[in-house]
C-alpha positions as a Markdown table, in Angstrom:
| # | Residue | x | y | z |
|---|---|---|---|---|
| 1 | Unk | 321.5 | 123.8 | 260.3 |
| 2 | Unk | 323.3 | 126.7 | 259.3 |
| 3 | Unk | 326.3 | 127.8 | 261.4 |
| 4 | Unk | 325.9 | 131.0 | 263.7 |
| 5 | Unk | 327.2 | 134.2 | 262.2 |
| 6 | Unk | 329.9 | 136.5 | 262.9 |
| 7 | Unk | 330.7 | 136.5 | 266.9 |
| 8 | Unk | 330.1 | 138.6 | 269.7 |
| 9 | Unk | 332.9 | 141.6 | 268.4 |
| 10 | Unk | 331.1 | 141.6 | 264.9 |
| 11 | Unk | 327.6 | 142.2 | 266.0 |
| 12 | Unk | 328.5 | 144.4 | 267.9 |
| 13 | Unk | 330.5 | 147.0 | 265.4 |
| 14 | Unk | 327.8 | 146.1 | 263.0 |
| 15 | Unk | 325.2 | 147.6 | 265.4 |
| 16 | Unk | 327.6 | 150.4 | 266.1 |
| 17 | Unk | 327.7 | 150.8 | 262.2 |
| 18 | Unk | 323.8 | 150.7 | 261.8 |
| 19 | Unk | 323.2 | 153.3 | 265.1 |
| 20 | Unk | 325.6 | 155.5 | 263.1 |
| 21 | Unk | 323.8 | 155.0 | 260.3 |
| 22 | Unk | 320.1 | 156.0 | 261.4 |
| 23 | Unk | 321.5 | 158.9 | 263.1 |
| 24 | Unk | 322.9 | 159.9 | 260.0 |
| 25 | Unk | 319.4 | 160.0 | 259.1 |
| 26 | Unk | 317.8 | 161.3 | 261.8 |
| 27 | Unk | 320.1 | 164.2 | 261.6 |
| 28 | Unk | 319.0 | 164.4 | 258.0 |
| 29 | Unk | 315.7 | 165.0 | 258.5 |
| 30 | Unk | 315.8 | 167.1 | 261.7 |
| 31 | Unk | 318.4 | 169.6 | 260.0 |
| 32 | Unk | 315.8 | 170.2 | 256.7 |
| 33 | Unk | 313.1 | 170.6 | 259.3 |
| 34 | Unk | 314.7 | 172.9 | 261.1 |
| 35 | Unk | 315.6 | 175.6 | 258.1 |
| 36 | Unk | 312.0 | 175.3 | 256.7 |
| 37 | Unk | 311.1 | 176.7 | 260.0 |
| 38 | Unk | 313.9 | 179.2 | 259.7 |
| 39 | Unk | 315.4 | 177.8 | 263.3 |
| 40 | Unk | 318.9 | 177.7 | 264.2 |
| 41 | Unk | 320.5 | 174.6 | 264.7 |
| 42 | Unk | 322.9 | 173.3 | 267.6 |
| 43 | Unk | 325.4 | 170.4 | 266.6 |
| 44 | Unk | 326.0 | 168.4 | 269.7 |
| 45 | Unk | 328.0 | 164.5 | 269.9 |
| 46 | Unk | 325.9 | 161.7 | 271.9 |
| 47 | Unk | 328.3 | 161.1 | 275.1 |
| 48 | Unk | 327.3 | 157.3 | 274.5 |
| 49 | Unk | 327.8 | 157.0 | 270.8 |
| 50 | Unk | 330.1 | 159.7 | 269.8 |
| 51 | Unk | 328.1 | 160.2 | 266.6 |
| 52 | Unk | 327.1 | 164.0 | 265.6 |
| 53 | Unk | 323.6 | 164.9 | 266.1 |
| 54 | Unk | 321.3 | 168.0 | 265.6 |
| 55 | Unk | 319.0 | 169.8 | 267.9 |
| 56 | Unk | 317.2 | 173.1 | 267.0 |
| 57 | Unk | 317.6 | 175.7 | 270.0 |
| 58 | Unk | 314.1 | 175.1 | 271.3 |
| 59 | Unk | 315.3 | 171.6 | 272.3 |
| 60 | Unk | 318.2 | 171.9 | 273.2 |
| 61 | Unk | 318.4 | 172.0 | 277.2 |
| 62 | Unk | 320.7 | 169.4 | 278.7 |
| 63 | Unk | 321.1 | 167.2 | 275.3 |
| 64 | Unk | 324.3 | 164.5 | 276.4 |
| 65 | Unk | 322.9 | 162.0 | 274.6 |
| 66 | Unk | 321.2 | 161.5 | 271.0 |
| 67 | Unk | 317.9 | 160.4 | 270.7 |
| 68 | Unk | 318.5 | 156.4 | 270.2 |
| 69 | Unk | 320.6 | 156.3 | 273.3 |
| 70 | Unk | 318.3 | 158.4 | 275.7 |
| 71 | Unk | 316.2 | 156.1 | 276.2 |
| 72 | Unk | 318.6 | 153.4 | 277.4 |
| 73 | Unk | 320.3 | 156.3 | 279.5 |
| 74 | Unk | 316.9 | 157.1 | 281.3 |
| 75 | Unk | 316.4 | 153.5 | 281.9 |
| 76 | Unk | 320.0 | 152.8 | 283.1 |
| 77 | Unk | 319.4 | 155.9 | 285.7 |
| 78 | Unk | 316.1 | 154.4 | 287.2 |
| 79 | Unk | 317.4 | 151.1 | 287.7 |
| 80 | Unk | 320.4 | 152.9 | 289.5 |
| 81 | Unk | 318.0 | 154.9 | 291.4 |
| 82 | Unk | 315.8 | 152.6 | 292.3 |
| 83 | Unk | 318.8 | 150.1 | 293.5 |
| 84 | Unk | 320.1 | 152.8 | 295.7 |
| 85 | Unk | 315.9 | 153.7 | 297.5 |
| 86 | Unk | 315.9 | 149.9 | 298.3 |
| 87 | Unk | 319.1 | 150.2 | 300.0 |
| 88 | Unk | 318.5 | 153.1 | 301.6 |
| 89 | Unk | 314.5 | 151.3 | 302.8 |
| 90 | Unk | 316.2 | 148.0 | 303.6 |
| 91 | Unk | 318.9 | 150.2 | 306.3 |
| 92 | Unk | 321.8 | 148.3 | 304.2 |
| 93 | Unk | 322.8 | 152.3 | 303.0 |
| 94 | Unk | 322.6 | 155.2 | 305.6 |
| 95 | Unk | 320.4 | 158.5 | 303.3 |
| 96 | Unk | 322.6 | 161.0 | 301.6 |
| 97 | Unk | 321.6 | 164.0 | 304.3 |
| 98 | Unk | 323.7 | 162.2 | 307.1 |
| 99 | Unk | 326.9 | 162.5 | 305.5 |
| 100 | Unk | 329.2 | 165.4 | 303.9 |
| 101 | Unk | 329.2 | 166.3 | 300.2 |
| 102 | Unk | 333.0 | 165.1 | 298.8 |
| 103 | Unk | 333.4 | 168.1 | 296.9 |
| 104 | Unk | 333.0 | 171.2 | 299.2 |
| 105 | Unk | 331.9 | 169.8 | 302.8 |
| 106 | Unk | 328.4 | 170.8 | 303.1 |
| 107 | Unk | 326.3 | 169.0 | 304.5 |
| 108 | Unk | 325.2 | 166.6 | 301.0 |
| 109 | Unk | 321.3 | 165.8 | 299.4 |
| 110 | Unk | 321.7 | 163.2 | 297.0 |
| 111 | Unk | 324.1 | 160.3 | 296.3 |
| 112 | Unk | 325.5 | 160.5 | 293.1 |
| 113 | Unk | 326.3 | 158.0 | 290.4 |
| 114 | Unk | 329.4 | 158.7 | 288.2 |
| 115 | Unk | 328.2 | 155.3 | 286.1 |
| 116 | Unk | 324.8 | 154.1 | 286.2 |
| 117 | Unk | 325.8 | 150.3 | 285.4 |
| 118 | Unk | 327.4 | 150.0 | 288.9 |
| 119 | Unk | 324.8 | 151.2 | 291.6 |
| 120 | Unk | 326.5 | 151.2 | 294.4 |
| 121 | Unk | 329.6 | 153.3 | 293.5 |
| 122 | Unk | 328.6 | 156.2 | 294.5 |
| 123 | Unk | 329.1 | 159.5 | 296.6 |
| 124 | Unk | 327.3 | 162.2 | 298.4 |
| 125 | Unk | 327.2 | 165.4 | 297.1 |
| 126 | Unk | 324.6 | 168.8 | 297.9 |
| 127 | Unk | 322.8 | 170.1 | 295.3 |
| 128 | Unk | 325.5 | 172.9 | 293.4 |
| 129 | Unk | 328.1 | 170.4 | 293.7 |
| 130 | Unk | 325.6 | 167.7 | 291.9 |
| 131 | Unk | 324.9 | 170.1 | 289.0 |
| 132 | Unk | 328.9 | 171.4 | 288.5 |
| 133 | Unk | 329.4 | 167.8 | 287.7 |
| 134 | Unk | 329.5 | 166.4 | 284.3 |
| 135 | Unk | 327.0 | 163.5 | 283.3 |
| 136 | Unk | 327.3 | 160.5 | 284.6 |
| 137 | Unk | 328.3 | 157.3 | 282.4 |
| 138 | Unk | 325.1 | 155.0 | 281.1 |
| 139 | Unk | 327.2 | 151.9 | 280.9 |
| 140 | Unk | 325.2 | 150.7 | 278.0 |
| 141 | Unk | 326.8 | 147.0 | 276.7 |
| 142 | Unk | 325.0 | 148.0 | 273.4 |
| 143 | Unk | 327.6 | 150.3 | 272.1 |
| 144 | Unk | 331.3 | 149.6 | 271.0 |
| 145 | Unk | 333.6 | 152.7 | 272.2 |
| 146 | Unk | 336.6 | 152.1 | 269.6 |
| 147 | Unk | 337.6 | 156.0 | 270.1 |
C-alpha cells in the first residue's frame, strides 16, 4: 500500500497554488471577452484568496470575492444565518429590534456577523450602520492566508 502523500500544510498550499492558477485563467478569458465587446474592465483582489481578478463594469456591484470563493462565501452566510433564526425561534437569542445598534445607538434591525465561521459572535446594528461596514470574514478552511 502506498504511503499517504504530502500532509495537511502541503495540500493545502498546493490547492492555494491550483485556485491561483484557474483564476489566472479565468481572468484570461474574461479580460479577452471583455475588449471584444469594447467593455471596460475593473481589477478587483478576492478578500478570501487575495488573487487578482477581473470584472467588466456591468458586473461589478458588490464583488469582495472571486468567482471560485463566492460560492463557499454564500454558503458560509446561510449557515450563519440560519444558526442565528433557530436561536432566535428556539428563545435561546432575544431578535435584533430589542436591542441598540453598537455603532450609533439607534434602535438596531439585524445582527451582524463580522465572521461567518463563528455564528454566534455577533452584534446588532440598524440598517446604515450594517451597510458602512466592511464585509464580513467567510472563514473558509479551504484557503491558506500566507500574506
Amino acid at each position: 500500500m502506498p504511503a499517504a502523500k504530502g500532509g495537511v500544510l502541503e495540500r493545502a498550499i498546493e490547492e492555494r497554488r491550483r485556485h491561483i492558477r484557474l483564476m489566472a485563467a479565468y481572468r484570461y478569458r474574461e479580460v479577452r471577452k471583455a475588449r471584444r465587446r469594447g467593455a471596460p474592465i475593473i481589477d478587483l483582489i478576492c478578500h478570501a484568496c487575495k488573487v487578482q481578478f477581473s470584472r467588466t463594469k456591468r458586473y461589478s456591484g458588490r464583488a469582495y470575492y472571486c468567482p471560485l470563493c463566492a460560492g463557499e462565501a454564500h454558503y458560509a452566510r446561510m449557515y450563519a444565518m440560519a444558526e442565528v433564526h433557530r436561536a432566535i425561534r428556539f428563545g435561546v437569542l432575544m431578535r435584533a429590534d430589542q436591542h441598540r445598534c453598537v455603532d450609533c445607538d439607534d434602535w438596531a434591525n439585524c445582527w451582524d456577523h463580522r465572521d461567518y465561521s463563528r455564528p454566534f459572535y455577533i452584534e446588532p446594528v440598524c440598517d446604515s450602520c450594517n451597510c458602512l461596514r466592511p464585509p464580513a470574514y467567510h472563514g473558509s478552511p479551504r484557503f491558506l492566508h500566507t500574506s
